[in-house]
Backbone as numpy.savetxt, mean C-alpha at the origin, in Angstrom:
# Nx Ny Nz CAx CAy CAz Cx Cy Cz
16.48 -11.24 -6.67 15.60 -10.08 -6.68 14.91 -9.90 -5.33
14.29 -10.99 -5.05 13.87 -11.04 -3.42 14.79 -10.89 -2.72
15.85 -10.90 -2.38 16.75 -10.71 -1.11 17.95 -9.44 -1.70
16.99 -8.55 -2.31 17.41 -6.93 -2.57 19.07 -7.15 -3.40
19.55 -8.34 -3.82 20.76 -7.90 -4.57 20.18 -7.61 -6.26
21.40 -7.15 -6.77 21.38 -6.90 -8.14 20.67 -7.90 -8.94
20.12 -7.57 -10.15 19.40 -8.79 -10.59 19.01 -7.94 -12.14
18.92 -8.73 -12.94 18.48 -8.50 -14.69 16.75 -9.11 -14.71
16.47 -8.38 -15.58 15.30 -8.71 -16.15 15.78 -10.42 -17.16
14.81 -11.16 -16.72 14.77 -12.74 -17.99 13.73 -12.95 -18.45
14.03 -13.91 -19.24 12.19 -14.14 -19.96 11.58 -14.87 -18.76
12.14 -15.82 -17.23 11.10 -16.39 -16.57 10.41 -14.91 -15.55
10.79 -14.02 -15.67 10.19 -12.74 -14.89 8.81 -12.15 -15.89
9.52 -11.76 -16.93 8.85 -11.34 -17.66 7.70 -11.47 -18.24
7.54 -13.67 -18.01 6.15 -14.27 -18.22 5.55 -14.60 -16.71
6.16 -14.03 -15.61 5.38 -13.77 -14.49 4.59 -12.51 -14.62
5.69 -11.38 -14.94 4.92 -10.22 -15.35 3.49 -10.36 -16.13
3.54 -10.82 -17.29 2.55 -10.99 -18.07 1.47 -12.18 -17.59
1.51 -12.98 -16.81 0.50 -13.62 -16.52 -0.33 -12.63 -15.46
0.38 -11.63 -14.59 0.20 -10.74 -13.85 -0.61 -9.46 -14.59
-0.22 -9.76 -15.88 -1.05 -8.41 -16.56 -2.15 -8.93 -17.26
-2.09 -10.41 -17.64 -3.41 -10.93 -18.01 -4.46 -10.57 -16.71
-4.38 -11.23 -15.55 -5.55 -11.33 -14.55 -5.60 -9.52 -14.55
-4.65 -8.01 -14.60 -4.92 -7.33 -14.01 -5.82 -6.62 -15.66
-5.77 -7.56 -16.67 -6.42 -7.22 -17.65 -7.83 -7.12 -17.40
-8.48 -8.27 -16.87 -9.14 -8.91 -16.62 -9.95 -7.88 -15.42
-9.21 -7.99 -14.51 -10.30 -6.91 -13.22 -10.19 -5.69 -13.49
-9.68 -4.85 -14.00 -9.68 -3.48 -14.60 -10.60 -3.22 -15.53
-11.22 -4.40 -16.07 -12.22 -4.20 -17.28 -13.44 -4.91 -16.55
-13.97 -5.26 -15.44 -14.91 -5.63 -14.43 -15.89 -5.05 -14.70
-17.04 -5.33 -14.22 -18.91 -4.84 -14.30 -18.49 -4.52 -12.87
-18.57 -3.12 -12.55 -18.00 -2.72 -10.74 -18.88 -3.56 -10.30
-19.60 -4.21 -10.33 -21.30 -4.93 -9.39 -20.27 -6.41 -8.95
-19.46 -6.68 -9.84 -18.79 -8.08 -9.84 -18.06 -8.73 -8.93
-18.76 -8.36 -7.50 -17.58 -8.37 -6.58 -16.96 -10.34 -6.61
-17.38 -11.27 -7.39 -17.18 -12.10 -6.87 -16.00 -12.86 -7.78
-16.14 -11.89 -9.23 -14.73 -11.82 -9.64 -13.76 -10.86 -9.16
-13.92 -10.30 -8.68 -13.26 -9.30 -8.00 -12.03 -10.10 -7.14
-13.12 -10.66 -5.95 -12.24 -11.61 -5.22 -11.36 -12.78 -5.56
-12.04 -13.47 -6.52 -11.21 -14.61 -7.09 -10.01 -13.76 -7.50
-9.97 -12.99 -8.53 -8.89 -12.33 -9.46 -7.71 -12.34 -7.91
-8.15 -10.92 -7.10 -6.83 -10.98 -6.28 -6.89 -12.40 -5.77
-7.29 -13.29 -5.33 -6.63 -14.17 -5.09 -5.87 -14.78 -5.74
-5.82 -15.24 -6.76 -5.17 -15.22 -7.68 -3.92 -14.81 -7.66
-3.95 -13.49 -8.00 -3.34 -12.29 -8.14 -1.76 -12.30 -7.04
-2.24 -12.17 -5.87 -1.76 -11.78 -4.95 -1.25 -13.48 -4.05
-0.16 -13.36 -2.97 0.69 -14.32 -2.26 -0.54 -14.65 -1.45
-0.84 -13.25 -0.48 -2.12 -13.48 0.60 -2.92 -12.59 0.50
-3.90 -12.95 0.56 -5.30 -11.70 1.02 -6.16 -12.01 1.88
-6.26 -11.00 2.62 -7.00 -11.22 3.57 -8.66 -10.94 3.56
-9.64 -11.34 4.68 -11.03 -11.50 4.50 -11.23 -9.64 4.06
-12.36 -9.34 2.70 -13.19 -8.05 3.02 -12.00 -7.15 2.14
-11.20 -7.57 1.17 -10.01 -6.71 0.61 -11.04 -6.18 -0.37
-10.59 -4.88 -0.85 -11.56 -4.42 -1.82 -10.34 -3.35 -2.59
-9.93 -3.37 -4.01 -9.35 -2.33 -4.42 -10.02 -1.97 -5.59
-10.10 -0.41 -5.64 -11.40 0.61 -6.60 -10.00 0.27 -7.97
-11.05 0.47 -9.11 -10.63 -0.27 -10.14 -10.34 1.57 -10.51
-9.32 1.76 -11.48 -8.03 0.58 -11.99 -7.07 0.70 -11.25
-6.04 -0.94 -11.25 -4.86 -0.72 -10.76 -3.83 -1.44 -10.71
-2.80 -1.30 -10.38 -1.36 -1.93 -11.16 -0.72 -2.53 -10.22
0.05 -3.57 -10.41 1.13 -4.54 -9.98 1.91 -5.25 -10.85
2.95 -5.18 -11.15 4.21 -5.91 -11.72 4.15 -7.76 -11.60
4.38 -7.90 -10.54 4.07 -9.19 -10.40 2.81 -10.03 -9.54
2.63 -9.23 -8.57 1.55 -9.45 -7.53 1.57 -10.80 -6.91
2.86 -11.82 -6.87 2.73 -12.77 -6.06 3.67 -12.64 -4.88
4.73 -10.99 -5.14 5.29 -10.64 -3.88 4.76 -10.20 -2.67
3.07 -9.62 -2.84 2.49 -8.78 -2.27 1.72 -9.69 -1.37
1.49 -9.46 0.64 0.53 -9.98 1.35 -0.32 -8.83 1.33
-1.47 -8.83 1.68 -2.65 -7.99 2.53 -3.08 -8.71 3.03
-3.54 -7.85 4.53 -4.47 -8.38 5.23 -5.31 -8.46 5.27
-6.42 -8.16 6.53 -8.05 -7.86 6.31 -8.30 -6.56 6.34
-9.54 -6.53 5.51 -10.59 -5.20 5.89 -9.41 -4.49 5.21
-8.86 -4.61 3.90 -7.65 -3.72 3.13 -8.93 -2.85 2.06
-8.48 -1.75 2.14 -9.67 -0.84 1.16 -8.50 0.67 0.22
-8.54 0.27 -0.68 -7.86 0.85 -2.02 -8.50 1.73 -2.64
-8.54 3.45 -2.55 -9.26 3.84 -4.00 -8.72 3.33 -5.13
-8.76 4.22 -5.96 -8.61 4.17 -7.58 -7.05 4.52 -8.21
-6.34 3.93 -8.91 -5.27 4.48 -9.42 -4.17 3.99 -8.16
-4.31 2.62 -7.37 -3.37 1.83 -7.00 -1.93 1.07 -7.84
-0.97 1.51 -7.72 0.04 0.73 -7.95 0.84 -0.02 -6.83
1.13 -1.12 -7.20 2.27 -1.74 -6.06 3.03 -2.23 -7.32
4.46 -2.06 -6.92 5.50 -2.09 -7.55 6.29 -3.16 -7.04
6.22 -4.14 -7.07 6.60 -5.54 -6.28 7.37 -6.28 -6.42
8.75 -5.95 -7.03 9.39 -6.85 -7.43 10.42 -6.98 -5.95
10.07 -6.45 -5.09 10.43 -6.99 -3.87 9.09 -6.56 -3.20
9.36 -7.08 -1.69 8.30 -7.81 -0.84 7.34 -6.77 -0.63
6.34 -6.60 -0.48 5.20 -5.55 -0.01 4.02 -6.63 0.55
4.15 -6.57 2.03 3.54 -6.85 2.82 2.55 -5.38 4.14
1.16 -5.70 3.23 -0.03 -4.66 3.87 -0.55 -5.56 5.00
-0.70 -4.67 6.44 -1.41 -5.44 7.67 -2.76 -5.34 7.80
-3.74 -5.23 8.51 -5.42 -5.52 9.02 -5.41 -3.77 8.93
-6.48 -3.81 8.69 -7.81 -2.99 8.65 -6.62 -1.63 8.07
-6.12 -1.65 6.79 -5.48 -0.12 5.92 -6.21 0.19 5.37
-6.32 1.59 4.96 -7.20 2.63 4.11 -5.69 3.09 3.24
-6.18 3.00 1.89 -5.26 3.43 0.76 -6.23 4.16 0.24
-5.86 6.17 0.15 -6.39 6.67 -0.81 -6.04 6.87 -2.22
-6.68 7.44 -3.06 -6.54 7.48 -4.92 -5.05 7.60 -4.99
-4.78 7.39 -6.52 -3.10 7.43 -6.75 -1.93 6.99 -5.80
-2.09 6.16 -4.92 -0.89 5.77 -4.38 -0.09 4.97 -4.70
1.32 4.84 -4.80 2.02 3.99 -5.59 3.00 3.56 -3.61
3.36 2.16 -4.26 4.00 1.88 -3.36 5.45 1.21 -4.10
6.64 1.21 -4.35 7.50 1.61 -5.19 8.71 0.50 -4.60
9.08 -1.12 -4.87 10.39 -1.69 -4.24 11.40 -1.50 -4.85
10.69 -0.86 -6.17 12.03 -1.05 -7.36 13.30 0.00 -7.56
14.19 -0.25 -7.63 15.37 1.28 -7.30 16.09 0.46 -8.70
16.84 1.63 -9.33 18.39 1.27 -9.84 19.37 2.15 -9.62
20.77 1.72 -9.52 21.76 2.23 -9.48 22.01 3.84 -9.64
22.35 4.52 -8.86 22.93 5.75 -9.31 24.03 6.04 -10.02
24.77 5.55 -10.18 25.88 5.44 -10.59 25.56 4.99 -12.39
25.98 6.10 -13.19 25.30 5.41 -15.00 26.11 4.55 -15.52
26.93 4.03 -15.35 28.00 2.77 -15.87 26.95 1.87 -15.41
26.65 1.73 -13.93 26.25 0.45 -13.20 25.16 0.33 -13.74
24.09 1.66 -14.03 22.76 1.77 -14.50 22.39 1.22 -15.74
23.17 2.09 -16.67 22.87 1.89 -18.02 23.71 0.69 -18.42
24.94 0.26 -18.69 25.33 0.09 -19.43 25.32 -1.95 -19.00
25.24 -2.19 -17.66 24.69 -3.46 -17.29 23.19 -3.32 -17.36
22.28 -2.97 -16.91 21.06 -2.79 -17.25 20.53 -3.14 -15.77
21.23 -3.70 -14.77 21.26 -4.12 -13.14 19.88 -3.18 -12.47
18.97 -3.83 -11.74 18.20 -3.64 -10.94 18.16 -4.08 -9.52
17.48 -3.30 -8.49 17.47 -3.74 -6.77 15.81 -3.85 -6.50
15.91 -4.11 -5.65 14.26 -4.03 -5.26 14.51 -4.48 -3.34
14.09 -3.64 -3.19 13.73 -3.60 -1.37 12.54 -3.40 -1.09
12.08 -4.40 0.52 10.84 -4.87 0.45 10.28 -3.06 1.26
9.11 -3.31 0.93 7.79 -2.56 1.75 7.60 -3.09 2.82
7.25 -2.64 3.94 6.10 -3.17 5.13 5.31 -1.71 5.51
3.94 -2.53 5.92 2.73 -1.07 5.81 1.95 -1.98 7.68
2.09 -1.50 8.55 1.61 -1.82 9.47 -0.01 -2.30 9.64
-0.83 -2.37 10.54 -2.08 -2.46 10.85 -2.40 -0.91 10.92
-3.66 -0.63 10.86 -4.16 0.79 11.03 -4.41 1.56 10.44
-2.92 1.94 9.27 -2.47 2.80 8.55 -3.51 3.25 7.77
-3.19 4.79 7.60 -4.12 5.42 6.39 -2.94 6.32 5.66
-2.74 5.81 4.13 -2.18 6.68 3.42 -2.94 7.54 2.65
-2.67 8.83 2.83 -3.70 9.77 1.80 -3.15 10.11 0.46
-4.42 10.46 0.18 -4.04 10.88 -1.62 -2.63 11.31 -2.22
-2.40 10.08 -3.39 -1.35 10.31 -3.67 -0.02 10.37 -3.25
0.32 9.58 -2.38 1.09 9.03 -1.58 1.92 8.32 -2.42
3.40 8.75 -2.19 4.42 7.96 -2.96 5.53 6.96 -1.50
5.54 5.85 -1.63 6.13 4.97 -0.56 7.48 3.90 -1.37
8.68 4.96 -1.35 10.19 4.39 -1.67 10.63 2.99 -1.22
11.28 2.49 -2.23 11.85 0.58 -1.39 13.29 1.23 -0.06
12.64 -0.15 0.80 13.06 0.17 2.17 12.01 0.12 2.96
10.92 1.41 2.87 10.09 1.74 4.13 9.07 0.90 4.75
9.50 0.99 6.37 8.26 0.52 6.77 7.42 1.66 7.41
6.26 1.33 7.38 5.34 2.06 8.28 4.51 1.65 9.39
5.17 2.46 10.43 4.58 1.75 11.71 2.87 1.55 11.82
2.51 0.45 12.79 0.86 0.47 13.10 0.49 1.58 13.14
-0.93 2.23 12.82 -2.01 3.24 13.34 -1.50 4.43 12.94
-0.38 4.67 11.97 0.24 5.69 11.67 -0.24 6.53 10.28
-0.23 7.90 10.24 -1.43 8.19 8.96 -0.20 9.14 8.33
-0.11 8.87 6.63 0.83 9.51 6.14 -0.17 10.51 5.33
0.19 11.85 5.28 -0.86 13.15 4.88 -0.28 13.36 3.05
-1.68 13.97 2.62 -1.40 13.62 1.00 -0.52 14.08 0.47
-0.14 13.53 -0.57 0.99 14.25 -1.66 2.43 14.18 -1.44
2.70 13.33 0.12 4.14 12.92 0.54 4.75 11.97 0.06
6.17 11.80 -0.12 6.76 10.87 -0.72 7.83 10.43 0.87
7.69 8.89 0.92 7.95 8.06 2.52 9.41 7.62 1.87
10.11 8.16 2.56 11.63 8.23 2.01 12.35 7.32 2.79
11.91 7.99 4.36 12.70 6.56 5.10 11.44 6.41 6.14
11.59 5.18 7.03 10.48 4.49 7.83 9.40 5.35 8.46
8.61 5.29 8.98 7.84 5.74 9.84 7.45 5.14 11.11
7.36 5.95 12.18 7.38 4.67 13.62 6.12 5.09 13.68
5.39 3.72 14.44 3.85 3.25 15.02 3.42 4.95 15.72
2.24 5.38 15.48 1.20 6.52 15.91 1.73 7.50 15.63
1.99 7.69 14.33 2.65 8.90 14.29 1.70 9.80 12.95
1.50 11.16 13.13 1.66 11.71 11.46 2.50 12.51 11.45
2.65 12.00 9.81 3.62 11.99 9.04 3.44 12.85 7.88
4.27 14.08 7.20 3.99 14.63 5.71 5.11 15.37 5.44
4.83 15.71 3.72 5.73 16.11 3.39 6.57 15.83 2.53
7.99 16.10 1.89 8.80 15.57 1.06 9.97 16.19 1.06
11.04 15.56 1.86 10.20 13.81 2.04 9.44 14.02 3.17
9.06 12.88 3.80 7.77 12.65 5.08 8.44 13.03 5.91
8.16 13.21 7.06 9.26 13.56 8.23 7.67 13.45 9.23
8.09 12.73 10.32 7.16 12.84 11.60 6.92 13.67 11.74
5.39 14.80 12.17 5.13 16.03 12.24 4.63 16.07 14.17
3.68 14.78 14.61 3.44 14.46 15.61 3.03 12.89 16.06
3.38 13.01 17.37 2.67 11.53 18.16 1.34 11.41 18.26
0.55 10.52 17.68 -0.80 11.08 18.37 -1.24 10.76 19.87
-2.02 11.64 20.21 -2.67 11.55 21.62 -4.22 11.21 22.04
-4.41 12.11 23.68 -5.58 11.56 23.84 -6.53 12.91 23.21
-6.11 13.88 22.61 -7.01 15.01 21.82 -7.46 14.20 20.10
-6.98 12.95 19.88 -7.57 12.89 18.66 -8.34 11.70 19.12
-8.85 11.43 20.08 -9.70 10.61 20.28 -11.53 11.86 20.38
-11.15 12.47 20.67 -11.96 13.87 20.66 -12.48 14.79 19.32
-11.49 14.78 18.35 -11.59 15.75 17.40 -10.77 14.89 16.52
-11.85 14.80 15.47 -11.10 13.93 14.01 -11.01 15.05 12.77
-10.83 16.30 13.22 -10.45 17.69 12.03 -10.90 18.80 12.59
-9.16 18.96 12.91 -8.82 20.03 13.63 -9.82 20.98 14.77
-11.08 21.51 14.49 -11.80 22.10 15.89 -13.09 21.04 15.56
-13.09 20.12 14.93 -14.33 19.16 14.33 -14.67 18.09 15.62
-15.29 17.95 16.45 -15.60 17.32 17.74 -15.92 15.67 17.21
-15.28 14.79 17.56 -16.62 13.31 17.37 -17.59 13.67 18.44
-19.13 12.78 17.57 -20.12 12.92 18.79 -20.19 12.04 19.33
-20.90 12.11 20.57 -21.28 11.28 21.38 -21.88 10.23 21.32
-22.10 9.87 19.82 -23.21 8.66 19.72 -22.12 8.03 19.27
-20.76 8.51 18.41 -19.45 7.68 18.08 -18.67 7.29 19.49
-19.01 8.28 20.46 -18.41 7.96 21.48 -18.72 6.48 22.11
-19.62 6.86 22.64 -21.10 5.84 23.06 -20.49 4.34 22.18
-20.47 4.12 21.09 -20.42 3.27 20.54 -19.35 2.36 20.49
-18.39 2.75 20.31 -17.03 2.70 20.16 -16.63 2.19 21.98
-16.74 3.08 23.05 -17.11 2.52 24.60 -17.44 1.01 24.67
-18.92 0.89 23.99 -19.42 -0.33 24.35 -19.10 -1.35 23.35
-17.96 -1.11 22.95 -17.07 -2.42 21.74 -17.82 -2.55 20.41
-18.72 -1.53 20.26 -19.26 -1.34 18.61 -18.53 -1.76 17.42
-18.64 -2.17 16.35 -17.34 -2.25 15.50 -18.17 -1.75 14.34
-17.31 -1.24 13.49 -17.73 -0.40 12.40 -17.29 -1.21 10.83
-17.61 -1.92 10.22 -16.97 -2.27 9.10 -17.72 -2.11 8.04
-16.06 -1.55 7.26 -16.63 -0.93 5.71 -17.40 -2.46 5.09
């Protein structure tokens, strides 16, 4: 299943699954104040996590011991990772509401589909930087380059390269970014000068 060939569902998957749905029993039904089960759970949960991970309750994973994150990882609400192959998240991502991130494929072909019952799974990679917006659907295969922002409601069909945005469906590169979005973070919307100022003298901003 990890190295993307064909593969059946067994009962030793299936009680990975379910130990996976006990803990996600468990943080989905949280006192939001609880951050300190919060943290234990994904650890738990998850292969790696990194310092400052925070995902807005509720949300889904299959197995969750395929999945790394890094640091400073921040999730709205209505997260899925679909993991039965690799999904590895880098430093400092913004995941907005409803995003699913998806390794799991089957066969096109309905003999191969149905009648063996055969599954694939191809890994994810999500760079450093990245911001996926609302509702973001991310197909097995894709990676997404560093600092690269995918715009809402797109489905990431094939890769995305480092500084780019991206939208659509499927996604398709729209532009490179430059030195005008260091200036304007929406469209005629100026940053000010006190972000300027700050950011200059090695300020750091953490959620």
């Amino acid at each position: 299943m990890i190295n993307g060939e064909l593969y059946h569902q067994t009962p030793e998957l299936l009680e990975i699954r379910m130990k996976a749905r006990d803990l996600l029993f468990e943080y989905n039904r949280l006192n939001y104040r609880d951050m300190d089960n919060r943290t234990r759970i994904l650890h738990e949960l998850f292969a790696e996590v990194g310092e400052n991970c925070f995902i807005e309750l509720p949300f889904h994973t299959d197995y969750g011991s395929n999945v790394k994150i890094g640091k400073n990882f921040f999730a709205n609400n209505g997260l899925t990772l679909l993991d039965s192959g690799p999904i590895e998240i880098g430093d400092d991502v913004l995941i907005a509401g409803n995003v699913g991130l998806y390794t799991a494929g089957h066969a096109l072909d309905p003999e191969l589909r149905l009648k063996t019952g055969a599954e694939y799974a191809m890994p994810i990679k999500i760079g450093n930087n990245v911001w996926l917006g609302a509702s973001v659907t991310v197909c097995p295969g894709v990676t997404i380059g560093d600092n690269s922002v995918i715009g809402a409601g797109s489905v990431v069909t094939k890769s995305i390269p480092s500084n780019s945005l991206a939208y659509g469906n499927p996604a398709h590169v729209v532009r490179q970014f430059d030195e005008r979005d260091k200036k304007y973070y929406f469209k005629q919307r100026k940053v000010s000068q006190e972000y300027l100022d700050k950011l200059a003298n090695g300020e750091s901003f953490h959620r």
